[in-house]
PyMOL Python script that loads the backbone (N, CA, C, O; Angstrom):
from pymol import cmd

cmd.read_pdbstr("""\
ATOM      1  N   UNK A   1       0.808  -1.206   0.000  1.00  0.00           N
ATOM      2  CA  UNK A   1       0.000   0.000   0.000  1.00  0.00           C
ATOM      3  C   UNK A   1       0.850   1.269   0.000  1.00  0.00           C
ATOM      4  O   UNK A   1       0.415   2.408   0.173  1.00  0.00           O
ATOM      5  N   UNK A   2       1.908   0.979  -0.181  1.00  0.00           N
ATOM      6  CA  UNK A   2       2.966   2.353  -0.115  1.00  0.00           C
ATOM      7  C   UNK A   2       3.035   2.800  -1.354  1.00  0.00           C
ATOM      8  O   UNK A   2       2.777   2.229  -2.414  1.00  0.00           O
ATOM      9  N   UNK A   3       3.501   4.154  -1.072  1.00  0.00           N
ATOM     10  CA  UNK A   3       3.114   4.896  -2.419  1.00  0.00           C
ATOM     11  C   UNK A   3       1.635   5.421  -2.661  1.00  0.00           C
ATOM     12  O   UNK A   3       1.527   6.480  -3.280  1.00  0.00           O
ATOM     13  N   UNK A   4       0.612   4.843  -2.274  1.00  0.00           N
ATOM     14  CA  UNK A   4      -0.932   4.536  -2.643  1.00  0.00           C
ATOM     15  C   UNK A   4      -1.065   5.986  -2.630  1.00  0.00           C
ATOM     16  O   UNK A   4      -1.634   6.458  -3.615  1.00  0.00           O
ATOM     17  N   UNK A   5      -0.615   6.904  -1.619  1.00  0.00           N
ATOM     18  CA  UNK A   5      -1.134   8.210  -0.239  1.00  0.00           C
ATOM     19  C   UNK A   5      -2.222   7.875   0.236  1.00  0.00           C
ATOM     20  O   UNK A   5      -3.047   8.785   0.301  1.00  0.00           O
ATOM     21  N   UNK A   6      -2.564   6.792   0.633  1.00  0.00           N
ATOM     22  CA  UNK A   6      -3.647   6.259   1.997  1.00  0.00           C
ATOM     23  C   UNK A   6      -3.308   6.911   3.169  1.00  0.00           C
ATOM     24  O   UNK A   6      -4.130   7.530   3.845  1.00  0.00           O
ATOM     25  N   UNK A   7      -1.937   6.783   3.486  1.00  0.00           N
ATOM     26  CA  UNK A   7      -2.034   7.766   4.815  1.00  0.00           C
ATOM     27  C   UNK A   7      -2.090   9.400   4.985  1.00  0.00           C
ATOM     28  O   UNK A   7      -2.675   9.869   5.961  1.00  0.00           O
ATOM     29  N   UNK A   8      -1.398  10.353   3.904  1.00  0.00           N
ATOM     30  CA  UNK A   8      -1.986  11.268   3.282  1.00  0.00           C
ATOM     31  C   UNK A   8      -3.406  12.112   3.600  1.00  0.00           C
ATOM     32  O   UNK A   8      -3.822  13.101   4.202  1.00  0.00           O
ATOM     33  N   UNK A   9      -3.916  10.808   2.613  1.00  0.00           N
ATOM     34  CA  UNK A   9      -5.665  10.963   2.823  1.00  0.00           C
ATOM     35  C   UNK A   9      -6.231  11.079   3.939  1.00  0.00           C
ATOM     36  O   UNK A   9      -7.067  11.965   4.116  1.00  0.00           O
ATOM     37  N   UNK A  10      -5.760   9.886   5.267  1.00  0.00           N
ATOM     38  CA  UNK A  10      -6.381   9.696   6.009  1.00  0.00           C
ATOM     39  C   UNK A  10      -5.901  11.223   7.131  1.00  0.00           C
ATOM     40  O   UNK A  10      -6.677  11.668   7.976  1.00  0.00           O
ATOM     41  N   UNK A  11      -4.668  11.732   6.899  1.00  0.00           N
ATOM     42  CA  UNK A  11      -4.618  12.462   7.863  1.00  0.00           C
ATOM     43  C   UNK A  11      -5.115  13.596   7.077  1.00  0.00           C
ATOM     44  O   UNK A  11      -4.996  14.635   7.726  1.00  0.00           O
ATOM     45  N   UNK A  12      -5.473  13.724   6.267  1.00  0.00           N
ATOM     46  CA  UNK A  12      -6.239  14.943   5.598  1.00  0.00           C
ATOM     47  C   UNK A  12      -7.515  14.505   6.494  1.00  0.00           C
ATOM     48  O   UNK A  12      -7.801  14.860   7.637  1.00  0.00           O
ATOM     49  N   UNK A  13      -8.037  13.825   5.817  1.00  0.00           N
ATOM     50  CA  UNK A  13      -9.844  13.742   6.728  1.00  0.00           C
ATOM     51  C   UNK A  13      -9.796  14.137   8.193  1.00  0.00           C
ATOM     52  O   UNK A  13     -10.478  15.055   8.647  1.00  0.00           O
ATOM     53  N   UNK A  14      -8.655  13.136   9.168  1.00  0.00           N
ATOM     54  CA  UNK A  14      -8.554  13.458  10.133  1.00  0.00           C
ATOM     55  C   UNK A  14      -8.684  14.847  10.903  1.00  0.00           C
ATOM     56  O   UNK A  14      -9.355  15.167  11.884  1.00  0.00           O
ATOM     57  N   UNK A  15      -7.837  15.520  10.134  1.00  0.00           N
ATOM     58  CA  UNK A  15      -7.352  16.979  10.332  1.00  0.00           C
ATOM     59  C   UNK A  15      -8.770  18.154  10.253  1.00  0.00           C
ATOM     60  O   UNK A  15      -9.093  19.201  10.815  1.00  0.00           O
ATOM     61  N   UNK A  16      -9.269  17.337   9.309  1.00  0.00           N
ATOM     62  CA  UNK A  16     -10.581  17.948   8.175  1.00  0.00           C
ATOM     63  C   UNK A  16     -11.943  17.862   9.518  1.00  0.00           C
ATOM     64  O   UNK A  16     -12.763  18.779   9.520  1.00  0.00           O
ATOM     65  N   UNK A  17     -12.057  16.875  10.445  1.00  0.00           N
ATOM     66  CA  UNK A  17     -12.708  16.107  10.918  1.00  0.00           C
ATOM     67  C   UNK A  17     -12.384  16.907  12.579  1.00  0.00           C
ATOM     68  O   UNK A  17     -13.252  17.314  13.351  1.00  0.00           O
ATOM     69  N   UNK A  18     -11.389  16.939  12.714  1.00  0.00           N
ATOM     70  CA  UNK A  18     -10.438  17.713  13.714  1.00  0.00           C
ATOM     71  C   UNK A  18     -10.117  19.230  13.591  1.00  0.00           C
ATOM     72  O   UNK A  18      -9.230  19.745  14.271  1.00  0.00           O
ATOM     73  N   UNK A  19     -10.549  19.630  13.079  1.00  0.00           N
ATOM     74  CA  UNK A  19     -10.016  21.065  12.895  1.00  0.00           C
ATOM     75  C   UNK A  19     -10.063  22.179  13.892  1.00  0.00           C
ATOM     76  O   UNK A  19      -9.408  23.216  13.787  1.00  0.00           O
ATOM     77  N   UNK A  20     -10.826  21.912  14.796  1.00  0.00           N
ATOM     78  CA  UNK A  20     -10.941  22.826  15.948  1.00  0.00           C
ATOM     79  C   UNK A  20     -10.091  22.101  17.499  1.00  0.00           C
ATOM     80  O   UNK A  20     -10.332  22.346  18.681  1.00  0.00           O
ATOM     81  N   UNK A  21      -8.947  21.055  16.820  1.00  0.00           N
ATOM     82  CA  UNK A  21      -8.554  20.789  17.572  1.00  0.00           C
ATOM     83  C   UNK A  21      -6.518  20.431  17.721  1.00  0.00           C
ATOM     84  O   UNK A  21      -5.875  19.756  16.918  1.00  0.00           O
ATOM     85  N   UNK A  22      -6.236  20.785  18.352  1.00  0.00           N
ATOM     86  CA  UNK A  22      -4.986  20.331  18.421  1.00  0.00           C
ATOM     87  C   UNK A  22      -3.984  18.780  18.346  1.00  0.00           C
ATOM     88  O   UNK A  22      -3.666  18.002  19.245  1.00  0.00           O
ATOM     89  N   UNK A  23      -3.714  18.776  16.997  1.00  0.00           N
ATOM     90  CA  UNK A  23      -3.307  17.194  16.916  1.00  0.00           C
ATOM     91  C   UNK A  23      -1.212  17.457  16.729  1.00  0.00           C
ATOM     92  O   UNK A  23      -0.376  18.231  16.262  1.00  0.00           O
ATOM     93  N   UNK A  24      -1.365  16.066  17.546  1.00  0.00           N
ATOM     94  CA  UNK A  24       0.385  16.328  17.283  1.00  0.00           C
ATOM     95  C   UNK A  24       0.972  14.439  17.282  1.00  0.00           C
ATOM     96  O   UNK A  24       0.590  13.479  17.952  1.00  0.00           O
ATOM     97  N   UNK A  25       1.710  14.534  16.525  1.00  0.00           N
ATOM     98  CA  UNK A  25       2.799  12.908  16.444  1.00  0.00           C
ATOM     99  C   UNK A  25       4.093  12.784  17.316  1.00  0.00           C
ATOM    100  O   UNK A  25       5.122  13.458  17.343  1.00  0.00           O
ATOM    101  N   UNK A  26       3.687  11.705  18.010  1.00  0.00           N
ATOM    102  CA  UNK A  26       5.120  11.880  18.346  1.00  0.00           C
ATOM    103  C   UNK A  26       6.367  10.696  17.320  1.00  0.00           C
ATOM    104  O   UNK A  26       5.983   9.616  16.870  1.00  0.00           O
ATOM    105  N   UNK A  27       7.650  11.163  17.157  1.00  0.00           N
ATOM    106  CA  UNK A  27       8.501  10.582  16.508  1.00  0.00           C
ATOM    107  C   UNK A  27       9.657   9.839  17.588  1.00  0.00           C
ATOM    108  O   UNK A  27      10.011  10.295  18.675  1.00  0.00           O
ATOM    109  N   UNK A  28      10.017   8.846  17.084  1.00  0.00           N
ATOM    110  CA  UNK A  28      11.175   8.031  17.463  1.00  0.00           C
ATOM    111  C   UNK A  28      12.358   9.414  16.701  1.00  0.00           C
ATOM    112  O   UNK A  28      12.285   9.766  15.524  1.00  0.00           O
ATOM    113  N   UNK A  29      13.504  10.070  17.875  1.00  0.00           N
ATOM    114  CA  UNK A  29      14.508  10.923  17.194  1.00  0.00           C
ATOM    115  C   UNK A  29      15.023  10.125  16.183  1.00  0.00           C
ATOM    116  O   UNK A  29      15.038   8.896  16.250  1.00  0.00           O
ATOM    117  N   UNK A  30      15.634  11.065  14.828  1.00  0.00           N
ATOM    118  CA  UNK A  30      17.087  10.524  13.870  1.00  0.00           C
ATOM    119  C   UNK A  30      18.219  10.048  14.431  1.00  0.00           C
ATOM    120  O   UNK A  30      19.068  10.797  14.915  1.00  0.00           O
ATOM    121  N   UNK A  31      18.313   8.844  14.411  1.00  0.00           N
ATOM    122  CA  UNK A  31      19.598   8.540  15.239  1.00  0.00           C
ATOM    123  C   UNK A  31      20.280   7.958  13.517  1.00  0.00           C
ATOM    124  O   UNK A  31      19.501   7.666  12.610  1.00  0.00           O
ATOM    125  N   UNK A  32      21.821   7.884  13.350  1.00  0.00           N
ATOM    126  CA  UNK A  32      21.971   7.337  12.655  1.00  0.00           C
ATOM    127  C   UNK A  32      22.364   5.711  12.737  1.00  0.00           C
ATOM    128  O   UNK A  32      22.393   4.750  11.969  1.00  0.00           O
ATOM    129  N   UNK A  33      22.612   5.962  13.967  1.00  0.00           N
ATOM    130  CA  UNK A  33      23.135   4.398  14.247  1.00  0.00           C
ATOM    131  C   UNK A  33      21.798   3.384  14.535  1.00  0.00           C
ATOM    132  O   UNK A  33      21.717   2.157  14.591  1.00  0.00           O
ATOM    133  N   UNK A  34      20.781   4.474  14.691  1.00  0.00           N
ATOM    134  CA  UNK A  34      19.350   3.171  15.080  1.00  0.00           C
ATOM    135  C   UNK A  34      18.872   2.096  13.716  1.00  0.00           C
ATOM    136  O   UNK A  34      18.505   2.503  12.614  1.00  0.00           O
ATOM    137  N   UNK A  35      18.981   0.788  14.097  1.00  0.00           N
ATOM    138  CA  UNK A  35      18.866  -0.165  13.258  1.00  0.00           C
ATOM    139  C   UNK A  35      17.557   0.400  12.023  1.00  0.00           C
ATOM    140  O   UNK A  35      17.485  -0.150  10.924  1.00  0.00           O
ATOM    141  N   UNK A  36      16.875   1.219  12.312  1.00  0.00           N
ATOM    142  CA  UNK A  36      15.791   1.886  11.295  1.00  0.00           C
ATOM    143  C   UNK A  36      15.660   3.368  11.206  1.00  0.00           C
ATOM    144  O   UNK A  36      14.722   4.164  11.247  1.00  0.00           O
ATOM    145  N   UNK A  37      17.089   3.447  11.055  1.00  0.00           N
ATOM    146  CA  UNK A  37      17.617   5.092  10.676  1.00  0.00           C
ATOM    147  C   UNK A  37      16.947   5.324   9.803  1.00  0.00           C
ATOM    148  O   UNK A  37      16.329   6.364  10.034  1.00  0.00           O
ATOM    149  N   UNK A  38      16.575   4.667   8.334  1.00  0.00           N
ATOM    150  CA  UNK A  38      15.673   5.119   6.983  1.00  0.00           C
ATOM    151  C   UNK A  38      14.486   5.060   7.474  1.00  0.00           C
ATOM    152  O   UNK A  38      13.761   5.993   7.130  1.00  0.00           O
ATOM    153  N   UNK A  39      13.851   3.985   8.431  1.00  0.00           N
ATOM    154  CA  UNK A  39      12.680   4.463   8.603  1.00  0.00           C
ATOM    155  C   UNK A  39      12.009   5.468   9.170  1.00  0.00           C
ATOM    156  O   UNK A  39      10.927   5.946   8.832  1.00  0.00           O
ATOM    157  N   UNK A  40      12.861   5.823  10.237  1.00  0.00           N
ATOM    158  CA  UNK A  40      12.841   6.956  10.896  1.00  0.00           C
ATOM    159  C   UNK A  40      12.614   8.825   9.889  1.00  0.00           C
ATOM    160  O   UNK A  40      11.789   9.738   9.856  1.00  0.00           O
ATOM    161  N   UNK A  41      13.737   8.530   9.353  1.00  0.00           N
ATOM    162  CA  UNK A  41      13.602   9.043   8.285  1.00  0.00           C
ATOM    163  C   UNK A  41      12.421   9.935   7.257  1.00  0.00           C
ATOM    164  O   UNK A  41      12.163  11.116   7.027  1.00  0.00           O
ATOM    165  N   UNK A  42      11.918   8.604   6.828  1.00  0.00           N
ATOM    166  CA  UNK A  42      11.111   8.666   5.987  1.00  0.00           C
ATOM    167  C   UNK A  42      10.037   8.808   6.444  1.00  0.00           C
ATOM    168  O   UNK A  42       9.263   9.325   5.638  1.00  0.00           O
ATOM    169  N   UNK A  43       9.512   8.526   7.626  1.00  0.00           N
ATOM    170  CA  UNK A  43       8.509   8.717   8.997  1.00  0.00           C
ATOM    171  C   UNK A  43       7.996  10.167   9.073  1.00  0.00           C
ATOM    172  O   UNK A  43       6.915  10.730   8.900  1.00  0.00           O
ATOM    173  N   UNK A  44       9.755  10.665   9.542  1.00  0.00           N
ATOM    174  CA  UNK A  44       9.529  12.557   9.758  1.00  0.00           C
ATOM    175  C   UNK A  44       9.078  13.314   8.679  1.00  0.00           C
ATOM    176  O   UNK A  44       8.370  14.287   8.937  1.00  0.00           O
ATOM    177  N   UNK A  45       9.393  13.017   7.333  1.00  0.00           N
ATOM    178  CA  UNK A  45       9.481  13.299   5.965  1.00  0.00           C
ATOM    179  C   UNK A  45       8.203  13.113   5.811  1.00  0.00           C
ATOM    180  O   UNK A  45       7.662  14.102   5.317  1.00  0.00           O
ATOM    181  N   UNK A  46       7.053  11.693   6.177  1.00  0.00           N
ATOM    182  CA  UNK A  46       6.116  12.235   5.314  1.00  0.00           C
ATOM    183  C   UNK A  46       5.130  12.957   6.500  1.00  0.00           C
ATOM    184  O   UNK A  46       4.324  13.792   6.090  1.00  0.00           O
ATOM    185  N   UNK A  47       5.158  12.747   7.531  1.00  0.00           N
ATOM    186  CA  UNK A  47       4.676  13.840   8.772  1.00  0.00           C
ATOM    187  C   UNK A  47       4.962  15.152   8.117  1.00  0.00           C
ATOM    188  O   UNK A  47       3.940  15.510   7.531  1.00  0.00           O
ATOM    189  N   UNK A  48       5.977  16.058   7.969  1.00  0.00           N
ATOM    190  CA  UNK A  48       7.135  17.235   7.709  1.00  0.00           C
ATOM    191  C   UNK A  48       5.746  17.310   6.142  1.00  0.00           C
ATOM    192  O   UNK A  48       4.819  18.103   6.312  1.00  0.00           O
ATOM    193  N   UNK A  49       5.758  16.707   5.170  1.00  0.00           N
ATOM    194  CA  UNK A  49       4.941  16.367   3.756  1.00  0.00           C
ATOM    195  C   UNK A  49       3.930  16.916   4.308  1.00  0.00           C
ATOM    196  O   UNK A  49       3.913  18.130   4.105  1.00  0.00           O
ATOM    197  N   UNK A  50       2.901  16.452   5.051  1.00  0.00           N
ATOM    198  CA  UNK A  50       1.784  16.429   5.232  1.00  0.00           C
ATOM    199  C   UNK A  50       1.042  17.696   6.340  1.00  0.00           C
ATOM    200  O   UNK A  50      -0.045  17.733   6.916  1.00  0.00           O
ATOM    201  N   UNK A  51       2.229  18.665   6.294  1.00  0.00           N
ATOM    202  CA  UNK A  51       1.642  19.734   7.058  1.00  0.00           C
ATOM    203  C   UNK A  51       1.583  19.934   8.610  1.00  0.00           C
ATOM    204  O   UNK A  51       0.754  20.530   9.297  1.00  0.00           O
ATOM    205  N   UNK A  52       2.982  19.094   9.028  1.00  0.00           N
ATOM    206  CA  UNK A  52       3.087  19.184  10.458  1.00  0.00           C
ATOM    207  C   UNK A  52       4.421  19.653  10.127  1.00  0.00           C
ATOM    208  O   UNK A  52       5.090  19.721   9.096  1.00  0.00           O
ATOM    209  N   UNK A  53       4.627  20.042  11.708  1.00  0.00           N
ATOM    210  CA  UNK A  53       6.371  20.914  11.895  1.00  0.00           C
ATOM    211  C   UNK A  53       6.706  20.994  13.690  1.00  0.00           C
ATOM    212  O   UNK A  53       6.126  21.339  14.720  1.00  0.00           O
ATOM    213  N   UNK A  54       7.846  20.509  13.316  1.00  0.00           N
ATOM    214  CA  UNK A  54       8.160  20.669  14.877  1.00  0.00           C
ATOM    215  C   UNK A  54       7.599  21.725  15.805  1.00  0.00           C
ATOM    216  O   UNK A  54       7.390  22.915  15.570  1.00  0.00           O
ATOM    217  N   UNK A  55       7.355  20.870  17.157  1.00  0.00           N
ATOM    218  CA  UNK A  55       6.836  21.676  17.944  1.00  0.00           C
ATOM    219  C   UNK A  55       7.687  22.362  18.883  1.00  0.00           C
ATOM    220  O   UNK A  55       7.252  23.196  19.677  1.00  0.00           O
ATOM    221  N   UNK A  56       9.272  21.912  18.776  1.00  0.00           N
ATOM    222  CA  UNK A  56      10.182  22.435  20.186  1.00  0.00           C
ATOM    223  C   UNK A  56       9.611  22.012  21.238  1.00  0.00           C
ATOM    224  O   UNK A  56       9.607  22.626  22.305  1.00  0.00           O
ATOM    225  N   UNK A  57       9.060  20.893  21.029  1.00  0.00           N
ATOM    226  CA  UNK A  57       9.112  19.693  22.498  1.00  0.00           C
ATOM    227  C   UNK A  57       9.189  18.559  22.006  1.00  0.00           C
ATOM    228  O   UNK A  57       8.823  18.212  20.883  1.00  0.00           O
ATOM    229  N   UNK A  58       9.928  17.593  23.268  1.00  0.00           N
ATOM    230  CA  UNK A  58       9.664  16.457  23.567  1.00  0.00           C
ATOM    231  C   UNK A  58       9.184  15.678  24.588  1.00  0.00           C
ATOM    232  O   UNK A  58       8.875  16.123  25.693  1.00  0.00           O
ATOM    233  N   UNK A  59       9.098  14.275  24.181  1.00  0.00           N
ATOM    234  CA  UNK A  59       8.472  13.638  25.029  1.00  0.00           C
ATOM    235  C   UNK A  59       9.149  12.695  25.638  1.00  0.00           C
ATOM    236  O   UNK A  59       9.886  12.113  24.843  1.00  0.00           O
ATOM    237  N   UNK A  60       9.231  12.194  26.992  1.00  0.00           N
ATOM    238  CA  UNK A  60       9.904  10.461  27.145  1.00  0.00           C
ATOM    239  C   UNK A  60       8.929  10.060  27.914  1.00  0.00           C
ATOM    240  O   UNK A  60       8.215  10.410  28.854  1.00  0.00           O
ATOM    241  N   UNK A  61       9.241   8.838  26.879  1.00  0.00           N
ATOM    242  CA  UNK A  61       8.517   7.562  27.449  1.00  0.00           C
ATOM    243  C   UNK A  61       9.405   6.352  27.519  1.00  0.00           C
ATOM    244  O   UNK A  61      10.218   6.142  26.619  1.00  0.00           O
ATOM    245  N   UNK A  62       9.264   5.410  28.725  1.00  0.00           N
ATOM    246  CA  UNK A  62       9.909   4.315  28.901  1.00  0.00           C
ATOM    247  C   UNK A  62      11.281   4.472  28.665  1.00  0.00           C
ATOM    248  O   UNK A  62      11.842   3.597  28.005  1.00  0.00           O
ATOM    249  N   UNK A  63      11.944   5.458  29.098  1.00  0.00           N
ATOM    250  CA  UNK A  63      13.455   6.162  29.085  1.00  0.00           C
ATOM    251  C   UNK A  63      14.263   6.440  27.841  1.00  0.00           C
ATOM    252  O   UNK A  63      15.464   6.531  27.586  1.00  0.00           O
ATOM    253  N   UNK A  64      12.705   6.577  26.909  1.00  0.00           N
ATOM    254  CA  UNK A  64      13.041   7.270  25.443  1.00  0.00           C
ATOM    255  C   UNK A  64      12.601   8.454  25.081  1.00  0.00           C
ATOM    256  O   UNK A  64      11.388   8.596  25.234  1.00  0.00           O
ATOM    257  N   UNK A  65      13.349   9.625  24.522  1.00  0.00           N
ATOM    258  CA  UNK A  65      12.636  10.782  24.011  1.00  0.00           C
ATOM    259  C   UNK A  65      12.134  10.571  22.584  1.00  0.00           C
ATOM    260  O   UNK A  65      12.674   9.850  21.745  1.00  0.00           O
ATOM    261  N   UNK A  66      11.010  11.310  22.422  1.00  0.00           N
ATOM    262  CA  UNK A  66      10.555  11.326  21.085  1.00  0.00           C
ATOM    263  C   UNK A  66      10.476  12.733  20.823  1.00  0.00           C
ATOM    264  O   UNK A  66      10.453  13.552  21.742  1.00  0.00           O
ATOM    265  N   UNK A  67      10.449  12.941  20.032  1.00  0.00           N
ATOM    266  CA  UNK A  67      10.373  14.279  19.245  1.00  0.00           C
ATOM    267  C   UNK A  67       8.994  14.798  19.257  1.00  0.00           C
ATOM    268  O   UNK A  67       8.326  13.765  19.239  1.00  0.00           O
ATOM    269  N   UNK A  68       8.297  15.647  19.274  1.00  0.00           N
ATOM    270  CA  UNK A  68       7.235  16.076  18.946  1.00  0.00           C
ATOM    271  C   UNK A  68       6.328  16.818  17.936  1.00  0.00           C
ATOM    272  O   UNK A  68       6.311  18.009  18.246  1.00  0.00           O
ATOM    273  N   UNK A  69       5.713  16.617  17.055  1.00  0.00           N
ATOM    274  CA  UNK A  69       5.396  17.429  15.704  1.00  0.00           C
ATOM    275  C   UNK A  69       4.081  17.913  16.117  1.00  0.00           C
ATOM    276  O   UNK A  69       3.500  17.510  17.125  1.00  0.00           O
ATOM    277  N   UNK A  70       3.684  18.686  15.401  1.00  0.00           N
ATOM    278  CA  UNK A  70       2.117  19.118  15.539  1.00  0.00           C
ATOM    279  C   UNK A  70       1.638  19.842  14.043  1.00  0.00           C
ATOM    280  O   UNK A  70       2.426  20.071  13.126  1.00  0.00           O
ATOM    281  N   UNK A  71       0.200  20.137  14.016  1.00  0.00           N
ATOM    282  CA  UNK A  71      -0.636  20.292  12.694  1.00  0.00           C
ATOM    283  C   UNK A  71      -0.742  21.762  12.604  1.00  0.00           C
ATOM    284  O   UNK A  71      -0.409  22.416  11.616  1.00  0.00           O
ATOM    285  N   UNK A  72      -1.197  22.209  13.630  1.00  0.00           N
ATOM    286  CA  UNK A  72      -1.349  23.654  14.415  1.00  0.00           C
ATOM    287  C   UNK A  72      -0.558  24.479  15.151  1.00  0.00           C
ATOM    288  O   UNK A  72      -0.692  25.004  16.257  1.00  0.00           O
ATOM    289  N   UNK A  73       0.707  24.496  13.920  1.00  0.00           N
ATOM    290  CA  UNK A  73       1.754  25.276  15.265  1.00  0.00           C
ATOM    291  C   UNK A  73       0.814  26.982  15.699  1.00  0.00           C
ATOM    292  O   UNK A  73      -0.246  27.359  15.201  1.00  0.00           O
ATOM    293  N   UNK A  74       1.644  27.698  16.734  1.00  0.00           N
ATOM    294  CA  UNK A  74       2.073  26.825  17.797  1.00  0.00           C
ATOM    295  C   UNK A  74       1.589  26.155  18.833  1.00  0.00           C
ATOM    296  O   UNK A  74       0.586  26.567  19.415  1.00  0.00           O
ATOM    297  N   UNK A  75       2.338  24.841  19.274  1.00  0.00           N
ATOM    298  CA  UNK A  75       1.738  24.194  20.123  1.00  0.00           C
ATOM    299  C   UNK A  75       0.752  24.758  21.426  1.00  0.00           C
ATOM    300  O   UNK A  75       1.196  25.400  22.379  1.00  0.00           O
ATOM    301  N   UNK A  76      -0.318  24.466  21.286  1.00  0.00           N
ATOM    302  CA  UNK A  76      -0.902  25.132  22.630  1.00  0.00           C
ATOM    303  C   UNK A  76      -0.665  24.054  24.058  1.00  0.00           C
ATOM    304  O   UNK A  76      -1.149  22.924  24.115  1.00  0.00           O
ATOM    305  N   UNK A  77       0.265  24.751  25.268  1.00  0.00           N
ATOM    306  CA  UNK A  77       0.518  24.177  26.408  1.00  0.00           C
ATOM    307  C   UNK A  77      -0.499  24.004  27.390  1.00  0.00           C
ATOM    308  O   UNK A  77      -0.235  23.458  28.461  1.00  0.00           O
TER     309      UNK A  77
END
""", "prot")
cmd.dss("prot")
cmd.show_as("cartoon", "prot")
cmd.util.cbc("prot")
cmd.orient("prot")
C-alpha cells in the first residue's frame, strides 16, 4: 500500500474532521546508528509532507525521548 497516499488521505480527513482541535505525532529521534535510521527518516518526511512541523518539544517515554510534531503550530501548552 505504499506509495498509494492512503495515509496522506487519512490524515487529511482526520485533520478535516479535527479542525478545531490540536493534533500532534510523536517521533522516534534521527539517530543514525538506530537499526531503522531510513525508517525513521522517511517517517519525519512524510509527517514534515503532510503539514506538520516541529513543535520544540519532547516527550519520554519508557526512558526514550521522542520528538514532537504538531498540525497547528504553535503548540498550545
Amino acid at each position: 500500500l505504499r506509495g498509494m497516499r492512503y495515509g496522506g488521505q487519512a490524515l487529511q480527513l482526520y485533520r478535516t474532521l479535527y479542525a478545531q482541535r490540536q493534533c500532534t505525532v510523536d517521533l522516534e529521534p534521527l539517530d543514525d546508528a538506530a537499526e531503522n535510521a531510513a525508517q525513521r527518516i522517511r517517517r519525519r518526511r512524510f509527517y514534515l509532507k503532510n503539514g506538520f512541523s516541529p513543535s520544540g518539544y519532547a516527550l519520554e517515554y519508557r526512558g526514550m525521548a521522542f520528538e514532537l510534531l504538531c498540525c497547528t503550530p504553535p503548540l498550545r501548552t
